[in-house]
C-alpha positions as CSV (number, residue, x, y, z in Angstrom):
1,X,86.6,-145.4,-226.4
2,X,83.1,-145.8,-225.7
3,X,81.3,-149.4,-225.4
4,X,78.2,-147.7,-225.6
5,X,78.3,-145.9,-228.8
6,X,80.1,-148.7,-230.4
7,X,83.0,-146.7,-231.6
8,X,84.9,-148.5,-234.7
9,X,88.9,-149.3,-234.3
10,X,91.1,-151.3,-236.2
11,X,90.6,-155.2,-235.3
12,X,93.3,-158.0,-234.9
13,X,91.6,-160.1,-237.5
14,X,88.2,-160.8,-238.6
15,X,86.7,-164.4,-237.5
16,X,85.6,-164.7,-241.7
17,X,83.4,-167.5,-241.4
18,X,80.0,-167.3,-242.3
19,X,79.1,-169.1,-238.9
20,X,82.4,-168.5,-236.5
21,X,82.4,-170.5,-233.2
22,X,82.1,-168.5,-230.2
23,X,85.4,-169.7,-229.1
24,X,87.3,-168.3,-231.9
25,X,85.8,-165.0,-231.9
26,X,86.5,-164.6,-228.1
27,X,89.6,-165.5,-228.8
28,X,90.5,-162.9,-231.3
29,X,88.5,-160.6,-229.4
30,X,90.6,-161.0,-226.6
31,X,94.1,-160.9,-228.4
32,X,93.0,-158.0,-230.1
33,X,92.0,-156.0,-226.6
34,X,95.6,-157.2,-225.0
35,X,97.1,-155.2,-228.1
36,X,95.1,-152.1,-228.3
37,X,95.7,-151.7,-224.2
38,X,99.3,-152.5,-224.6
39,X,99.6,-149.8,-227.1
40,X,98.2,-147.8,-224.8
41,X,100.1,-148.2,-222.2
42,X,103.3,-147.6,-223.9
43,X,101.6,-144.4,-224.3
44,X,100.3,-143.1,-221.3
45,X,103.0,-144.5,-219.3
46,X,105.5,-142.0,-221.4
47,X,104.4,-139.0,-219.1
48,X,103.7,-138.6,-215.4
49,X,100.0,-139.5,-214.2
50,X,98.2,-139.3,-210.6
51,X,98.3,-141.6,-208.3
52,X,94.3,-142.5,-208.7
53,X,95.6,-143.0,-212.4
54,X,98.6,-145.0,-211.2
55,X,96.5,-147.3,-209.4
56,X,93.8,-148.2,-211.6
57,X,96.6,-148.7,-214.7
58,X,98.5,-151.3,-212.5
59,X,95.1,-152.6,-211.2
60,X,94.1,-153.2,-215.1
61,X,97.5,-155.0,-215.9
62,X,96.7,-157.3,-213.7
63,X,93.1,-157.8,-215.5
64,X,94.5,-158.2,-218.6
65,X,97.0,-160.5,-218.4
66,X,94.6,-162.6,-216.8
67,X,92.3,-162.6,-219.9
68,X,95.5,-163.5,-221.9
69,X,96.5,-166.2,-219.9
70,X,92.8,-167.8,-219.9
71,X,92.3,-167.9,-223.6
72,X,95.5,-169.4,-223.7
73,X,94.6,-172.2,-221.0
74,X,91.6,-173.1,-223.0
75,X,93.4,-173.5,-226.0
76,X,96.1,-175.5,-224.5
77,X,94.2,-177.7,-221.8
78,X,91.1,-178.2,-223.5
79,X,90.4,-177.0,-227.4
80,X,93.8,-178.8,-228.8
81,X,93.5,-182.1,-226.9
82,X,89.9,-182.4,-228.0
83,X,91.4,-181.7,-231.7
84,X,94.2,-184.2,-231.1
85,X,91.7,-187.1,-230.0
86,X,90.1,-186.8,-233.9
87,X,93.2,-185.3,-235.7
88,X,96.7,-186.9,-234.1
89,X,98.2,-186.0,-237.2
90,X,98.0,-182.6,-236.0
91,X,100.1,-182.7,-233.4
92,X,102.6,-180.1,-234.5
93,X,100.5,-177.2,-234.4
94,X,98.8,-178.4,-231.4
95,X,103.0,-178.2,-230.2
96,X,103.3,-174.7,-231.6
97,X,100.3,-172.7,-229.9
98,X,101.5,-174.4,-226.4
99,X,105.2,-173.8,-226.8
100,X,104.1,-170.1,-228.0
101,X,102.0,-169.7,-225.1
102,X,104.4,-171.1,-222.4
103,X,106.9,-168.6,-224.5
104,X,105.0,-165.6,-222.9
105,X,105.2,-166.4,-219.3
106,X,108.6,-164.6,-218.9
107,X,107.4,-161.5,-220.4
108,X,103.6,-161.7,-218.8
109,X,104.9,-162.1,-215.5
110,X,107.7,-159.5,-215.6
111,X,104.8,-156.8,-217.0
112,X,102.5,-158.3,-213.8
113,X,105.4,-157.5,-211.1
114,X,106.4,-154.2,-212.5
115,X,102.9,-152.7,-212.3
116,X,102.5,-154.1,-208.9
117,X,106.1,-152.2,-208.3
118,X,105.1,-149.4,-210.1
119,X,101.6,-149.2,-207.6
120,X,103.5,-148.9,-204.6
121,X,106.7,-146.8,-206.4
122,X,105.5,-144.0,-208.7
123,X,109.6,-143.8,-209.5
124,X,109.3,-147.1,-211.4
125,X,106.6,-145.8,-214.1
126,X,110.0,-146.1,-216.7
127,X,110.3,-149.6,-215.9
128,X,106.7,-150.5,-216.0
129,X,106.6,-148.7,-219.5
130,X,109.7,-150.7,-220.8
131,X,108.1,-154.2,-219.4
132,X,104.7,-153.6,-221.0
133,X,106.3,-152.7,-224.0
134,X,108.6,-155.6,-224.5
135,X,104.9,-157.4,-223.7
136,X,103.7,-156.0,-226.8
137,X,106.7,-157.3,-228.6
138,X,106.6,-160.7,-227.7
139,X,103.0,-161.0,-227.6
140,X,102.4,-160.0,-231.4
141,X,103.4,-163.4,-233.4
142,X,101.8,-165.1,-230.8
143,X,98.6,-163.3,-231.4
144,X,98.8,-163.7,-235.2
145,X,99.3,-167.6,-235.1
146,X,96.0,-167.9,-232.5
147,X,94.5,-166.0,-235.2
148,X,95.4,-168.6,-237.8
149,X,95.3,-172.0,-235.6
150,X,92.2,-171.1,-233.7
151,X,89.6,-170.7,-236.1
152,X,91.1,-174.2,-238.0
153,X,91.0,-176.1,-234.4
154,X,87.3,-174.9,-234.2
155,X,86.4,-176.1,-237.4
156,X,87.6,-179.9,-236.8
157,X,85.4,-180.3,-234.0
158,X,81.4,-180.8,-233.7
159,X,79.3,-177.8,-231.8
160,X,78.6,-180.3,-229.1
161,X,81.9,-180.9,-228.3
162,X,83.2,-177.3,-228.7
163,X,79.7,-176.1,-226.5
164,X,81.3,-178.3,-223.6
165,X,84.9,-176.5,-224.0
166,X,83.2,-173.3,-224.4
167,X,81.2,-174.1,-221.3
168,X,83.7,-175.1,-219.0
169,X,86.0,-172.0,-219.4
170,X,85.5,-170.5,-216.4
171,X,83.6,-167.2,-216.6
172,X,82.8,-163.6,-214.5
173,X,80.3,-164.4,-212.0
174,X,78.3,-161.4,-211.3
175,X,77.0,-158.3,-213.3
176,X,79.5,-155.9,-212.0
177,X,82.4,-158.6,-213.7
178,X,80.5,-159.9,-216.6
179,X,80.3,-156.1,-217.5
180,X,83.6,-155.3,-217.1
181,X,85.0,-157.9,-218.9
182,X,82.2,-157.8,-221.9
183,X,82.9,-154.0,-222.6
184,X,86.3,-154.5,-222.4
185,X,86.1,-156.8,-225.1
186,X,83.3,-154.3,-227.1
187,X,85.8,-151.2,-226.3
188,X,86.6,-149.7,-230.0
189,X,85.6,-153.1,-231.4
190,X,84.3,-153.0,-234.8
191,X,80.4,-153.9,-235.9
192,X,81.2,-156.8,-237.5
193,X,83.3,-158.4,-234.4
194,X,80.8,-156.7,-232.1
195,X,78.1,-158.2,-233.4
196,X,79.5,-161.6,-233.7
197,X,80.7,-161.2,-230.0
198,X,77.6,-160.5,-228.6
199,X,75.5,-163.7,-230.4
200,X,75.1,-165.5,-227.9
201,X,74.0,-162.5,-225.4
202,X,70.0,-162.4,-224.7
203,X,69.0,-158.7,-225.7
204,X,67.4,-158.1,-222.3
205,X,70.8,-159.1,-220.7
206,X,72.6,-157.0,-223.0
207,X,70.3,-154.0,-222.0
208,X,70.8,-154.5,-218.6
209,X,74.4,-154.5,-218.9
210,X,75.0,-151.6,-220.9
211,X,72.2,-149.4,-219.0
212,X,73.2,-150.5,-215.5
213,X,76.8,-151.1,-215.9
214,X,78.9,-149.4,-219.3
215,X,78.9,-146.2,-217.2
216,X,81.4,-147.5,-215.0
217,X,83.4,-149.3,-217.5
218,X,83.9,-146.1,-219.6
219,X,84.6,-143.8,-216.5
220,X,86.9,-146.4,-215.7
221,X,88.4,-146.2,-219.3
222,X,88.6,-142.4,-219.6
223,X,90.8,-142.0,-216.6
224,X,93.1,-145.0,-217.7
225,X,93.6,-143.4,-221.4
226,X,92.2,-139.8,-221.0
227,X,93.3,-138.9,-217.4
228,X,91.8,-137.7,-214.5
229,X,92.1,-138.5,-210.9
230,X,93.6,-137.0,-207.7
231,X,97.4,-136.7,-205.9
232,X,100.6,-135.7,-207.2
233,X,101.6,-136.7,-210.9
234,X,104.5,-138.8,-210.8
């Protein structure tokens, strides 16, 4: 579970291309993070935890979903329109990533008001358990088409046009956020995807980041998934 040591998991899906576009890789990257904290939820969430715990597991759903629900965003409002305007003929798929996407919302906002429930009512850590779960369910085939469709949506389109998409995703402003978010992403994350994640990352920022800010991100992490914190276990 350490970013810094650059521990190896088991990915979503490799981005095989010899050159992947940034967009594609973050958006495995992503899917593949959503799944392995899902999983872990289901788990922790089985037995009683503090209520430091408590609060930064809710807190995290909340930063999670949000993750999924940008990637999902780009694709929608920005990477399959741009596809469409050279490929109209491709309107079907572009049909089936938004319908699969609008297919989460249910689920993604029933797991985003039980852990806000669950925060203030330690009682409700069953239910929060059961609606992350059923997250995990109906996020899976969802995950596997992006995997497909993504990369293929990338590769009908110039770089300059997929730089401006890329560029106008809106991004962590701020070291403290950029960090957080970046080893999130790099949390268990194989070499390969690691290194294809972190391309476009200056080496100077990327030793800033992980000698000023990882610490944080993997205290954070151990009490999620380890345990830890103060108050009554519940």
């Amino acid at each position: 579970m350490s970013v810094a040591n650059g521990t190896i998991g088991q990915a979503v899906s490799v981005v095989d291309s010899a050159s992947p576009h940034q967009l594609a890789v973050t958006t495995v990257v992503v899917n593949r993070a959503v799944r392995r904290d899902l999983d872990r939820f289901v788990t922790v969430l089985a037995e009683p935890v503090t209520s430091v715990r408590r609060t930064a597991l809710a807190d995290h759903v909340g930063f999670m979903l949000d993750q999924l629900e940008a990637v999902h965003r780009l694709q929608d409002d920005a990477l399959w329109p741009a596809v469409l305007k050279r490929r109209p003929h491709l309107t079907d798929l572009a049909d089936r990533a938004a319908k699969a996407h609008a297919g989460l919302a249910g689920s993604t906002e029933s797991a985003r008001e039980a852990a806000l429930t669950w925060k203030r009512a330690p009682v409700t850590r069953t239910a929060a358990r059961t609606a992350l779960r059923d997250l995990a369910i109906a996020v899976e085939p969802v995950i596997g088409q992006d995997a497909e469709t993504v990369p293929l949506a990338c590769a009908m389109l110039p770089d300059d046009t997929l730089s401006h998409i890329d560029n106008a995703h809106p991004r962590p402003v701020g070291p403290t956020k950029v960090a957080r978010r970046l080893f999130w992403l790099l949390d268990d994350l194989p070499p390969a995807q690691a290194q294809q994640l972190l391309a476009p990352t200056p080496s100077w920022m990327l030793w800033v980041l992980r000698n000023g800010f990882s610490g944080a991100y993997n205290r954070a992490a151990y009490l999620m998934w380890i345990g830890g914190g103060n108050g009554p276990a519940a």
